[in-house]
FITORGU-187017 format. One record per residue (C-alpha): residue in three letters; y, x, z. Coordinates in Angstrom, 3 decimals. Last residue first. Layout:
N
ALA; Y; X; Z
...
//
This chain:
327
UNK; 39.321; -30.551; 57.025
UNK; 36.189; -28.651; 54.936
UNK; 35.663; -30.343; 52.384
UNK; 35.609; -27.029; 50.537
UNK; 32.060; -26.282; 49.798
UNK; 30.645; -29.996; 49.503
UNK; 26.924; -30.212; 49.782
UNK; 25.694; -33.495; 48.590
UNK; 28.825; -33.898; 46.511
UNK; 28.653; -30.567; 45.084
UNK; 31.937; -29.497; 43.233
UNK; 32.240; -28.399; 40.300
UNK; 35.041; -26.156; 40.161
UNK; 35.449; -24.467; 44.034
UNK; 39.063; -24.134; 46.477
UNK; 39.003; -23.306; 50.194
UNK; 42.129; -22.442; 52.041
UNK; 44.880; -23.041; 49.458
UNK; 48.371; -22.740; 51.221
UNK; 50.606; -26.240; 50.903
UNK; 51.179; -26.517; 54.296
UNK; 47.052; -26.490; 54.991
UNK; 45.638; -27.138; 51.598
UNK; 41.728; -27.728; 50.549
UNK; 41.381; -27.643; 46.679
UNK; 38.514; -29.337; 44.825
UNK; 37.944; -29.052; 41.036
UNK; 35.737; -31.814; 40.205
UNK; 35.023; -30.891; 37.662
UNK; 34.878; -27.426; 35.727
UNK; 37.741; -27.351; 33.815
UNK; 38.506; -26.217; 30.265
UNK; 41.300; -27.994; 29.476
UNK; 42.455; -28.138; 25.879
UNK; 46.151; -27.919; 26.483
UNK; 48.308; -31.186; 25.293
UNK; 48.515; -34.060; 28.063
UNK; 49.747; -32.694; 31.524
UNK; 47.435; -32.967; 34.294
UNK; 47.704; -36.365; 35.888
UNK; 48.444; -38.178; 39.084
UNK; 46.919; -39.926; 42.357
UNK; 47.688; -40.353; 45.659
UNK; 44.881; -41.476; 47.460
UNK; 45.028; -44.723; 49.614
UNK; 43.139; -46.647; 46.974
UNK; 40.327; -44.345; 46.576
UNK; 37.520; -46.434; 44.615
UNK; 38.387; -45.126; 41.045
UNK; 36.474; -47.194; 38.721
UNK; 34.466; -44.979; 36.651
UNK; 35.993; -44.142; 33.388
UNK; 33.422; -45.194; 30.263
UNK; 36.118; -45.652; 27.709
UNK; 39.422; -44.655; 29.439
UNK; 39.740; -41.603; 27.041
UNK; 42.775; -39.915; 27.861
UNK; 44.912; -37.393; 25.945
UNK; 44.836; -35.852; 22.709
UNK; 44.396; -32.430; 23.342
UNK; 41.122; -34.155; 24.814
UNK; 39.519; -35.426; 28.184
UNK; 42.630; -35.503; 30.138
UNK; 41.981; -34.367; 33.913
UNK; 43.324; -36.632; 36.711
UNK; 45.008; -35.200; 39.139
UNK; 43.610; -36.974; 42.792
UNK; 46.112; -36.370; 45.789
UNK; 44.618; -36.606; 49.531
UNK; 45.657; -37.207; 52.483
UNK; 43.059; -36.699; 55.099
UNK; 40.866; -39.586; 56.334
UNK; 39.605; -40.944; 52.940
UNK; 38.224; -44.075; 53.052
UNK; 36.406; -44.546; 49.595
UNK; 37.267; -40.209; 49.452
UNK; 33.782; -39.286; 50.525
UNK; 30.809; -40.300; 49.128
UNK; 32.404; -42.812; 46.387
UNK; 34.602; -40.195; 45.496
UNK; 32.293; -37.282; 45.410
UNK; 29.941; -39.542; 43.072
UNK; 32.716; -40.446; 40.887
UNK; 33.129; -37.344; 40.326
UNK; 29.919; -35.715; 39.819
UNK; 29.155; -38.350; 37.394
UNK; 32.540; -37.615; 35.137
UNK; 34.119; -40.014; 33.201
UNK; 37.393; -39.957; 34.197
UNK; 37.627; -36.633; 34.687
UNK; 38.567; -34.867; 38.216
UNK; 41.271; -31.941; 40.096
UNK; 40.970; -33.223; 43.601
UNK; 43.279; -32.164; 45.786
UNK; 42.875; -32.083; 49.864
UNK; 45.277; -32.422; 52.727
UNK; 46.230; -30.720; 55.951
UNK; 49.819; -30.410; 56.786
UNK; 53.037; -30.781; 55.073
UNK; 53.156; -28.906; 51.519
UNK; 52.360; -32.175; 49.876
UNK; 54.953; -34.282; 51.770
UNK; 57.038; -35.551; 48.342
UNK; 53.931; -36.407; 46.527
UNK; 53.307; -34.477; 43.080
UNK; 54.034; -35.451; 39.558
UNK; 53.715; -34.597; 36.085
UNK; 50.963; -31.575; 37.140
UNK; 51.289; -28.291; 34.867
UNK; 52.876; -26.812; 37.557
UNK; 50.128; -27.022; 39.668
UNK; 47.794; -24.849; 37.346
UNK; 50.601; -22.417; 37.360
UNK; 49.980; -21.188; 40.643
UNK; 52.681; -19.344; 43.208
UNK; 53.999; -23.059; 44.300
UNK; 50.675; -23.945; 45.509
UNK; 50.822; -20.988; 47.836
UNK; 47.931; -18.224; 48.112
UNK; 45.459; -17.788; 50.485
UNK; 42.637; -18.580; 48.438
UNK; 43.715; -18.325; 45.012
UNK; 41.700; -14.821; 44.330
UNK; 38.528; -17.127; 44.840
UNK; 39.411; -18.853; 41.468
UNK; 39.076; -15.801; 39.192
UNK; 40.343; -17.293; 36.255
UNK; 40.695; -21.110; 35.875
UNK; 40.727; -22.435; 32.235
UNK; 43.293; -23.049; 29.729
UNK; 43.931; -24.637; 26.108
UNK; 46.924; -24.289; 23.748
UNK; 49.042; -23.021; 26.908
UNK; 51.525; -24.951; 28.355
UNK; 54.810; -23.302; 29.065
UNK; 55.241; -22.109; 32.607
UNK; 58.767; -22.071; 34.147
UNK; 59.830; -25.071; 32.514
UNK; 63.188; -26.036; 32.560
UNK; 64.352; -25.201; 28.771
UNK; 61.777; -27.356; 27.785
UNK; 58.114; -26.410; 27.121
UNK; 55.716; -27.581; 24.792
UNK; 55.299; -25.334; 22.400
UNK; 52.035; -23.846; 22.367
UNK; 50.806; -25.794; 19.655
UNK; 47.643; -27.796; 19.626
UNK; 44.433; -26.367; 18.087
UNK; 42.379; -28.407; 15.904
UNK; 43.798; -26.818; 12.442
UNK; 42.165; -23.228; 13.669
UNK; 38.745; -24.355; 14.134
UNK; 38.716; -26.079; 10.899
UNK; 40.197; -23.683; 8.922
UNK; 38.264; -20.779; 11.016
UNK; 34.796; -22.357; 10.225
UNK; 35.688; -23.289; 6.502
UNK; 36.420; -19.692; 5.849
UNK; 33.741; -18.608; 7.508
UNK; 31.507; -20.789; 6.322
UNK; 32.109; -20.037; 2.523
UNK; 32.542; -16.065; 3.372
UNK; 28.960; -16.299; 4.496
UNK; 27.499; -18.704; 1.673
UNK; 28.955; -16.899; -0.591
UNK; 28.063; -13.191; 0.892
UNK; 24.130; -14.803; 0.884
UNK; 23.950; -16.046; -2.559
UNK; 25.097; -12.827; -3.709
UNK; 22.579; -10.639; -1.469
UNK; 19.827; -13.408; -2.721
UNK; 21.274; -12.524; -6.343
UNK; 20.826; -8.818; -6.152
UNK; 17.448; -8.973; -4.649
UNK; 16.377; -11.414; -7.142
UNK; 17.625; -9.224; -10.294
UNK; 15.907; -6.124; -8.283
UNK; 12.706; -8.239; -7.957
UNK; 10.792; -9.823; -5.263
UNK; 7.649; -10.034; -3.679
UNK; 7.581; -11.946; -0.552
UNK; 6.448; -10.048; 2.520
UNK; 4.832; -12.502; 5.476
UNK; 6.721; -12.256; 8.483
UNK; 5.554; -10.561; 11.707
UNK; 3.885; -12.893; 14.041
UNK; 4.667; -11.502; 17.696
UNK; 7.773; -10.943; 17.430
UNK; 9.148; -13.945; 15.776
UNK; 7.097; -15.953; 17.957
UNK; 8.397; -14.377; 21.206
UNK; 11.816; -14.768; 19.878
UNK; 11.310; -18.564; 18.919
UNK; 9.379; -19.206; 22.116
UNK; 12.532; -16.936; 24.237
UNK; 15.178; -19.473; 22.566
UNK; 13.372; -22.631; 23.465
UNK; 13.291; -21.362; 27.280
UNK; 16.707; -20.176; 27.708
UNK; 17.751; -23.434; 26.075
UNK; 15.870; -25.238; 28.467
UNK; 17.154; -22.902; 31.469
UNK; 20.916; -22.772; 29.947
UNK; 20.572; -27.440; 29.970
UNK; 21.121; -28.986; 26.951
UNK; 24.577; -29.431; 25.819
UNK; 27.754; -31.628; 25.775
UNK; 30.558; -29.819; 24.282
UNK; 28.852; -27.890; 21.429
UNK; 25.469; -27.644; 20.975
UNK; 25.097; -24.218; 22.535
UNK; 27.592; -25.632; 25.120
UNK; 25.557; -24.022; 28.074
UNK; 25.059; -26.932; 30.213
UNK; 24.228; -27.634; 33.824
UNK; 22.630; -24.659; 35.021
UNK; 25.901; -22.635; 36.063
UNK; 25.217; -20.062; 38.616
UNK; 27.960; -17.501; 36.983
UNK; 25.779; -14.820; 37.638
UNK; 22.343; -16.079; 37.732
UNK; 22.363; -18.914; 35.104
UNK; 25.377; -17.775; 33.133
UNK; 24.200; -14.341; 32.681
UNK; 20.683; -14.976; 31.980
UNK; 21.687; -17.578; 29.099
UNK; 24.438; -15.079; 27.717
UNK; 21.182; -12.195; 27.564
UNK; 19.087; -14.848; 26.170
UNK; 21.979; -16.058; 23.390
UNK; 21.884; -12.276; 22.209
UNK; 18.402; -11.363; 22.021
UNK; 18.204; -14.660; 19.824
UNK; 20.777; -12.848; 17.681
UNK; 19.127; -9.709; 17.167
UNK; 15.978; -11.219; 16.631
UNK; 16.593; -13.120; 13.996
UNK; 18.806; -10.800; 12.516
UNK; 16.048; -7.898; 12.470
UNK; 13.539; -10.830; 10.992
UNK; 15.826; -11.697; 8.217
UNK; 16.985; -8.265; 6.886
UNK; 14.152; -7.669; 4.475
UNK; 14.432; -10.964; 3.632
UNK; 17.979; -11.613; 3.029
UNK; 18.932; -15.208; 2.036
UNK; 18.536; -17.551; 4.390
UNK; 18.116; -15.010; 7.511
UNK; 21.371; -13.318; 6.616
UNK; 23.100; -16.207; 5.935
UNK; 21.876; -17.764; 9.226
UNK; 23.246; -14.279; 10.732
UNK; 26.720; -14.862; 9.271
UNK; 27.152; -18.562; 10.109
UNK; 26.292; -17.202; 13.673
UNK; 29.161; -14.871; 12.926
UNK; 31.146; -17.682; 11.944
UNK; 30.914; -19.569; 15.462
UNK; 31.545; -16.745; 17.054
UNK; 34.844; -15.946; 15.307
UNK; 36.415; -19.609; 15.144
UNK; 35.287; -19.755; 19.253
UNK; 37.285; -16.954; 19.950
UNK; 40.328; -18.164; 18.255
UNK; 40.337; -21.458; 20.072
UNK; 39.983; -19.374; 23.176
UNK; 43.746; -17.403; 21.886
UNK; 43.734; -14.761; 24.855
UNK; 41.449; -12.548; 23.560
UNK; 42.353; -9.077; 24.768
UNK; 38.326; -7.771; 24.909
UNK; 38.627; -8.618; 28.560
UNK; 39.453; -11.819; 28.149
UNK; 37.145; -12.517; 25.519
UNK; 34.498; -11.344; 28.186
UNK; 35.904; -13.997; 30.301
UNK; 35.550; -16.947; 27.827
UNK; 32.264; -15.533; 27.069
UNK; 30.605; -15.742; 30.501
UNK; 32.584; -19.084; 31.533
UNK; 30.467; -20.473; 28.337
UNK; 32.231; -21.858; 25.261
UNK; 31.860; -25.396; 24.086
UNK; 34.947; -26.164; 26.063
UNK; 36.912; -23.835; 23.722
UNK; 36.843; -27.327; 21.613
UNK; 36.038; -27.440; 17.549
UNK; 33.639; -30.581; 17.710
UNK; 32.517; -30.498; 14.634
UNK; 32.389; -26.228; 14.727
UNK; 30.528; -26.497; 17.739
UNK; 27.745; -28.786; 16.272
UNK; 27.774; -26.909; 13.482
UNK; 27.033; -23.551; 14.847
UNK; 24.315; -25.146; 17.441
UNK; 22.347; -27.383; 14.229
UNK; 22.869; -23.996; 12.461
UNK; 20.985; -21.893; 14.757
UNK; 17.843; -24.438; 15.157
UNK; 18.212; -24.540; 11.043
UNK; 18.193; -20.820; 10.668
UNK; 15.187; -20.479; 13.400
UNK; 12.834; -22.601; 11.938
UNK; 13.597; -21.453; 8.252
UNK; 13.423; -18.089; 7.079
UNK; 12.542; -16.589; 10.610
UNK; 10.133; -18.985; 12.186
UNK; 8.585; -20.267; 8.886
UNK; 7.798; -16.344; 7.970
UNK; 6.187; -15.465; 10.655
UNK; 4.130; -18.521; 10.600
UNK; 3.023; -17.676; 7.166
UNK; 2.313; -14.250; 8.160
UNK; 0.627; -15.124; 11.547
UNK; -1.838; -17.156; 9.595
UNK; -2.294; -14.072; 7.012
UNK; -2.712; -11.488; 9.927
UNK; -5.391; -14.039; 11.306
UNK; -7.236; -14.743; 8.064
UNK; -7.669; -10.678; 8.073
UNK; -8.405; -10.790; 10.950
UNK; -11.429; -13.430; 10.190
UNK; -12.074; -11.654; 7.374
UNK; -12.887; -8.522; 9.157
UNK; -14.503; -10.018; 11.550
UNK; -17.518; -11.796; 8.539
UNK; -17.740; -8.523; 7.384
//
C-alpha cells in the first residue's frame, strides 16, 4: 500500500511540475526572448541559419522575417497561456524548434558566440541549447496535471487566447515594421541602392572575384586611390567590438601591408562612439560603411586583396588564429 501511494504522490509531484513548466515556466522564458527581440526590432537578432532559410523561402525583407517569428512565438505563448489541452504539444513543438536552430548554428554555421534569442546581445547557442533541452526534457518527462474545466471556460480561454494572439501580432509587426529604414537612398549615380538591412551571403564564393564586382564595396563613402595596386588587407570592424580591437592591437599597431579599416555603423542610425576602442592603426586608411542599412555583419570582416582580387576573406575573425592574414 504504502508503494502505491508513494507513486501515486510521484505522478501528482510530476503533475504539478508538469504543469508549472508548460503553463508558466516556459511561457515567460519564451516571452522574455519574443520581447526582447521585438524591443530591440533589428534583423541582427536573427541567426545566419534563419536569415538564409528566409532566403530560400523568397524572404528578402529580414525586418519582415523577424515581425513573423517573433509573432508566432507570441502565438505559441498564447497557446500555452490559455489552451490547456494544447499547451504541452506547443511547448514542445516550439522548444523542438529552437534545439534544431541551436544544433544548426553550432555545428554548421560554427557560431558559439550568441544566438540572438534575447535579441541583439545573447547568451551563448550551447547555454541556450542547454536551458532549452531541461525545459523539454521536463516537459516530457512530467506530464501536466489536467484541470477541470467547463464548455463556458473552454470557450473563453480559446477567446482569451485569439486576443491575446492577434493583440501581439499586431503590435509585433507595427513595431517591427515602423523600425525599418527606407530603401531609398540612392541617387541617380548609384549602381547599388542600399538595402533596408544586409548581410554577407555565401562569402567563400567572393574569393577570386574583383572588388569592383561586389556591392558590399560600393556601399563604402570612400576608398584610397591605390587600392587595386598590390597586396593589402580590409578590415570591415565596429567600434565597440572586443574581437576588434584585439586584432588591431595584435596586428595592425604597425601594420606592414596597407591596409584600409571601414568602420561598421552600429544602428540605422549611425555611430555610437560610446565605448569605441581607441583605434591604434595610425598608418591605416580608414573609412565608413554607409549610414542607413541595418548591417548584419559578423566582425571583423577581413579581406586579403592582391590588385584588388579577394584571396582570402572570413566574418569574425580570430585574432589568435587569423584565417586570412595571410600577406
Amino acid at each position: 500500500m504504502s508503494i502505491e501511494n508513494n507513486a501515486a504522490k510521484q505522478q501528482i509531484v510530476r503533475g504539478w511540475i508538469g504543469l508549472f513548466l508548460v503553463r508558466l515556466a516556459v511561457p515567460v522564458w519564451i516571452f522574455i526572448g519574443a520581447y526582447s527581440k521585438l524591443e530591440g526590432a533589428t534583423p541582427k537578432s536573427l541567426p545566419r541559419s534563419i536569415l538564409d532559410a528566409g532566403g530560400v523561402f523568397g524572404f528578402t525583407d529580414h525586418y519582415l522575417l523577424l515581425s513573423i517569428l517573433v509573432a508566432i512565438e507570441f502565438i505559441f505563448i498564447a497557446t500555452m497561456l490559455f489552451i490547456p489541452k494544447l499547451a504541452r504539444l506547443a511547448t514542445v513543438v516550439l522548444l523542438g524548434m529552437f534545439l534544431c536552430v541551436l544544433s544548426v548554428e553550432m555545428f554548421v554555421y560554427g557560431n558559439y558566440e550568441s544566438c540572438g534569442c534575447f535579441g541583439e546581445k545573447s547568451l551563448a547557442p550551447m547555454i541556450m541549447f542547454a536551458i532549452d533541452f531541461a525545459l523539454l526534457l521536463g516537459v516530457v518527462l512530467c506530464k501536466p496535471k489536467q484541470c477541470c474545466s467547463g464548455s463556458n471556460k473552454v470557450a473563453i480561454n480559446y477567446s482569451v487566447a485569439i486576443v491575446f494572439a492577434l493583440g501581439s501580432t499586431f503590435y509585433t509587426f507595427k513595431t517591427i515594421m515602423a523600425s525599418k529604414p527606407q530603401e531609398n537612398h540612392a541617387t541617380a549615380t548609384d549602381t547599388n541602392p542600399l538595402p533596408s538591412s544586409w548581410y554577407p551571403k555565401s562569402i567563400g564564393n567572393w574569393v577570386g572575384e574583383n572588388i569592383d564586382d561586389l556591392e558590399l564595396f560600393d556601399w563604402v563613402t570612400s576608398w584610397p586611390q591605390d587600392l587595386h595596386v598590390g597586396k593589402q588587407y580590409v578590415v570591415f570592424y565596429s567600434l565597440t567590438c572586443d574581437h576588434c580591437e584585439a586584432l588591431m592591437y595584435a596586428y595592425f599597431e604597425f601594420p606592414t601591408i596597407p591596409t584600409t579599416l571601414v568602420a561598421i555603423p552600429q544602428s540605422t542610425a549611425g555611430f555610437n562612439y560610446d565605448g569605441a576602442f581607441e583605434n591604434p592603426c595610425f598608418d591605416c586608411n580608414k573609412t565608413e560603411l554607409k549610414v542607413g542599412p541595418d548591417w548584419i555583419i559578423g566582425s571583423p570582416l577581413v579581406v586579403a586583396l592582391e590588385n584588388g582580387v579577394i584571396r582570402c576573406v572570413t566574418e569574425n575573425e580570430d585574432y589568435e588564429a587569423p584565417a586570412c592574414l595571410i600577406w
